[in-house]
C-alpha positions as CSV (number, residue, x, y, z in Angstrom):
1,X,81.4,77.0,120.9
2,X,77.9,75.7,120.1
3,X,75.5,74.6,122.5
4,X,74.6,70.6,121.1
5,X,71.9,70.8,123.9
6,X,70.4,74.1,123.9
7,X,67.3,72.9,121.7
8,X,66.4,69.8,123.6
9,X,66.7,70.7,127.2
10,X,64.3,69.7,129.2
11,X,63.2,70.8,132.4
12,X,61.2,68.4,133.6
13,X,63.8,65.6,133.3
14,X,66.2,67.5,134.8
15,X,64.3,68.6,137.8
16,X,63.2,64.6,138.3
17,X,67.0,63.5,137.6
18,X,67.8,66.1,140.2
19,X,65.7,64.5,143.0
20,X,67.3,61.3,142.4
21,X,71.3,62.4,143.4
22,X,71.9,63.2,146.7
23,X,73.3,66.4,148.3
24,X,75.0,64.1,151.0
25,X,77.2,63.4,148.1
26,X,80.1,65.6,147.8
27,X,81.1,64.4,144.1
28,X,78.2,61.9,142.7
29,X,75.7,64.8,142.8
30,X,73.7,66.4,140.4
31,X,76.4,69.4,139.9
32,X,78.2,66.5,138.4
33,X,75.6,65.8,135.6
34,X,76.2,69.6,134.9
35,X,79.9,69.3,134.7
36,X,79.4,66.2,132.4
37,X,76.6,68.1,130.1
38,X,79.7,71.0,129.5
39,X,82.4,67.6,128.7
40,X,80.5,66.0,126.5
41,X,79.3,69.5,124.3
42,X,82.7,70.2,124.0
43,X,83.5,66.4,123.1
44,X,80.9,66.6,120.3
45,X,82.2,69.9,119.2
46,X,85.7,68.6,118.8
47,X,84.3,65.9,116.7
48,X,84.6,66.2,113.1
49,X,81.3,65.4,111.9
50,X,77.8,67.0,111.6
51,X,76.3,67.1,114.8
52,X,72.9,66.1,113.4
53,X,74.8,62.7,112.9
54,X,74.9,61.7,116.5
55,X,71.6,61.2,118.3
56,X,72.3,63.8,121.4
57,X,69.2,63.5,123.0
58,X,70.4,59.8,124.0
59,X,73.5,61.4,125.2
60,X,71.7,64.3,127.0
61,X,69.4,61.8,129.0
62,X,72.0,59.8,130.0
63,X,74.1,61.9,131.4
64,X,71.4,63.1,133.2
65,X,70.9,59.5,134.6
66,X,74.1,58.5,134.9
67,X,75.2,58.8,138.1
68,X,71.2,59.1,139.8
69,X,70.6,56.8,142.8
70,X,74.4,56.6,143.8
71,X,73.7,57.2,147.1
72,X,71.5,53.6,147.4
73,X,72.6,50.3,148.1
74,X,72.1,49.1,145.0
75,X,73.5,45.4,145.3
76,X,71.0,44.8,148.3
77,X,68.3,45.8,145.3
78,X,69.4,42.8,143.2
79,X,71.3,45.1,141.2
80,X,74.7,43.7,139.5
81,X,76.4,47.5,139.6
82,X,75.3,51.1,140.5
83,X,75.4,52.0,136.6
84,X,72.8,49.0,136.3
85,X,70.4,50.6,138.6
86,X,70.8,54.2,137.5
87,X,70.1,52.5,133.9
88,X,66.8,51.0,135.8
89,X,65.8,54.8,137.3
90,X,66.1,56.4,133.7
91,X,64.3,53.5,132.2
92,X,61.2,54.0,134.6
93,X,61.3,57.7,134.2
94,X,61.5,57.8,130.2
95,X,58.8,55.1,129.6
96,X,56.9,56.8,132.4
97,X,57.4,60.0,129.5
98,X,56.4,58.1,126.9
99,X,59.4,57.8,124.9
100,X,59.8,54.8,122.7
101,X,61.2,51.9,124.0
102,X,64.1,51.7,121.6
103,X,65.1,54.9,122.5
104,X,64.7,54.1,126.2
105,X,67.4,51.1,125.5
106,X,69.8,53.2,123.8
107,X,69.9,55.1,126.9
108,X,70.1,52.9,129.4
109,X,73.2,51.1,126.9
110,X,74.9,54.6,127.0
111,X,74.3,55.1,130.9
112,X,75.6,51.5,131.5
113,X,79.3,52.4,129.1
114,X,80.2,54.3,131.8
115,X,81.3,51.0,134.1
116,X,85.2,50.8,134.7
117,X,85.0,47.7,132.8
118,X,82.9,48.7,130.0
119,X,83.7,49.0,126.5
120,X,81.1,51.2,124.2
121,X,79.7,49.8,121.3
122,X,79.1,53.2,119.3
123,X,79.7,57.1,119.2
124,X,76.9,57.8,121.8
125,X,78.4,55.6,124.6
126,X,81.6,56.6,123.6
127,X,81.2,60.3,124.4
128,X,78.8,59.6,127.2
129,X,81.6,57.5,128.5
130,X,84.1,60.4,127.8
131,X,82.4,63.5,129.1
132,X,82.0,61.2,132.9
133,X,86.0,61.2,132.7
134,X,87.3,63.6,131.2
135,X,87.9,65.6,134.8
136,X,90.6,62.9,135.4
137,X,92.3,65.1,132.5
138,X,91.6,68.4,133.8
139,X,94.5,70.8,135.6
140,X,96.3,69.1,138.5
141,X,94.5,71.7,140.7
142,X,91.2,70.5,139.7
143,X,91.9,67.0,139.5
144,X,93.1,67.5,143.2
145,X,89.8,69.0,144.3
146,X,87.6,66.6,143.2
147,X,89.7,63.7,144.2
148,X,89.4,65.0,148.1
149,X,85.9,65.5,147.2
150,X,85.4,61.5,146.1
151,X,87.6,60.9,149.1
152,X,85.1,62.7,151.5
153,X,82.2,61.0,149.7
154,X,83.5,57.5,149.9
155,X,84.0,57.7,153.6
156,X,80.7,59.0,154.3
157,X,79.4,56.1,152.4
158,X,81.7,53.5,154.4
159,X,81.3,55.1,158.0
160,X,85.2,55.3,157.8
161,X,88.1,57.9,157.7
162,X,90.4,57.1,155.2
163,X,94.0,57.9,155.8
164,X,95.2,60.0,153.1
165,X,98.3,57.7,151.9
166,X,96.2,54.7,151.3
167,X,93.4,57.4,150.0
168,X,96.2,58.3,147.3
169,X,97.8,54.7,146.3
170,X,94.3,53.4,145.9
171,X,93.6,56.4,143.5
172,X,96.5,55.4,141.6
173,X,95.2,51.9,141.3
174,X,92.1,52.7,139.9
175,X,92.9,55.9,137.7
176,X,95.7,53.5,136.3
177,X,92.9,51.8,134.7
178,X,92.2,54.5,132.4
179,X,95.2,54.8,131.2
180,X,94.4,51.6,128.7
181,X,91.3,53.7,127.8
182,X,90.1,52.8,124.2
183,X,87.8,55.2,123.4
184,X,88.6,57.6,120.7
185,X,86.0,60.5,120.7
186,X,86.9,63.8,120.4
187,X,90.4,66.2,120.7
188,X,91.0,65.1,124.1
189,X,90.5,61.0,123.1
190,X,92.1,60.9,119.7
191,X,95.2,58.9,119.7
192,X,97.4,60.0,116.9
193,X,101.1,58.3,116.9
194,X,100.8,58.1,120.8
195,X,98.6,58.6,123.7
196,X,96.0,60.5,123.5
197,X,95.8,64.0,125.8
198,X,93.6,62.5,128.2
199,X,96.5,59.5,128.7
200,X,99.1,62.2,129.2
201,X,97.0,64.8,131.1
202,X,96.2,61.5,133.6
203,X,99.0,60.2,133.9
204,X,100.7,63.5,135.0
205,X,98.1,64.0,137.3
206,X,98.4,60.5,138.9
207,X,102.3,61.1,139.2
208,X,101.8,64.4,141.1
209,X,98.7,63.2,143.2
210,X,101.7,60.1,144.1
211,X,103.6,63.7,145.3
212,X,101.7,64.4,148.1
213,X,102.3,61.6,150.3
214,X,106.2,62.2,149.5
């Protein structure tokens, strides 16, 4: 498989990206921009284009972005949403680069497709959007993993243990959502005469997350 990133890595961005995710974190962290980096090459190499047809520096950077600052309060920042803010960090950081303003945007657009509710206006967003999920598809024992991972995460951000049963049904709540998923990039997004693999590879793993609490 080729590497879509190998020629435009960039050090520097990653090591300021870096400083910007928390270690507190057990999931949001910067290991998850890595994990996201590996989706979204092998999303782009799935696709059946010519890779120099898709701008992957504005993928590259924000995934890098994505997920930086998760650890702040955002709303108490005026900030609508945490993928708002993390648009605002990359935004600072790439002007502060020098990088042209419309590129900035396109950036910041891609880092901000990532919201539950957001739906992606081009192929950028969409496998921007796609590399942050595709580990609800992955095998159940993964899926499980970083599931307790979120779970440990979200109760070090509330000050609260969360009972594993009502840790599990609200999982199935909010993974449910991505079930109507309408983003089509890629093997693992493609619908063809019924849902796509990342519908069925979720919705297996929601019905044996659902197991554990049997």
């Amino acid at each position: 498989m080729k590497d879509i990133f190998r020629e435009i890595r960039d050090e520097k961005a990653e090591i300021s990206a870096s400083n910007l995710y928390s270690k507190k974190l057990a999931f949001h962290n910067f290991f998850h921009v890595i994990e996201t980096l590996k989706f979204a090459n092998r999303i782009i190499n799935s696709l059946l284009i010519e890779p120099s047809t898709i701008n992957v520096e504005t993928i590259y950077y924000a995934l890098l972005f994505h997920d930086a600052g998760y650890i702040e309060d955002q709303a108490s920042m005026g900030y609508a949403d945490k993928e708002s803010y993390s648009a605002a960090l990359a935004e600072e950081y790439l002007l502060g680069r020098g990088m042209h303003m419309v590129d900035v945007s396109k950036v910041s657009m891609a880092i901000k497709a990532t919201h539950i509710s957001a739906e992606c206006r081009n192929l950028e967003e969409e496998v921007v959007r796609g590399a942050d999920i595709s580990g609800m598809a992955a095998p159940y024992n993964d899926f499980l993993e970083m599931s307790k991972a979120v779970k440990a995460e979200q109760e070090y951000l509330i000050g609260e243990t969360i009972s594993w049963a009502n840790w599990v049904r609200g999982s199935e709540v909010h993974l449910k959502t991505y079930l109507y998923e309408k983003i089509s990039c890629g093997k693992l997004f493609t619908k063809s005469n019924g849902p796509s693999l990342f519908n069925q590879r979720l919705t297996s793993n929601i019905d044996q997350l659902k197991q554990e609490i049997v």
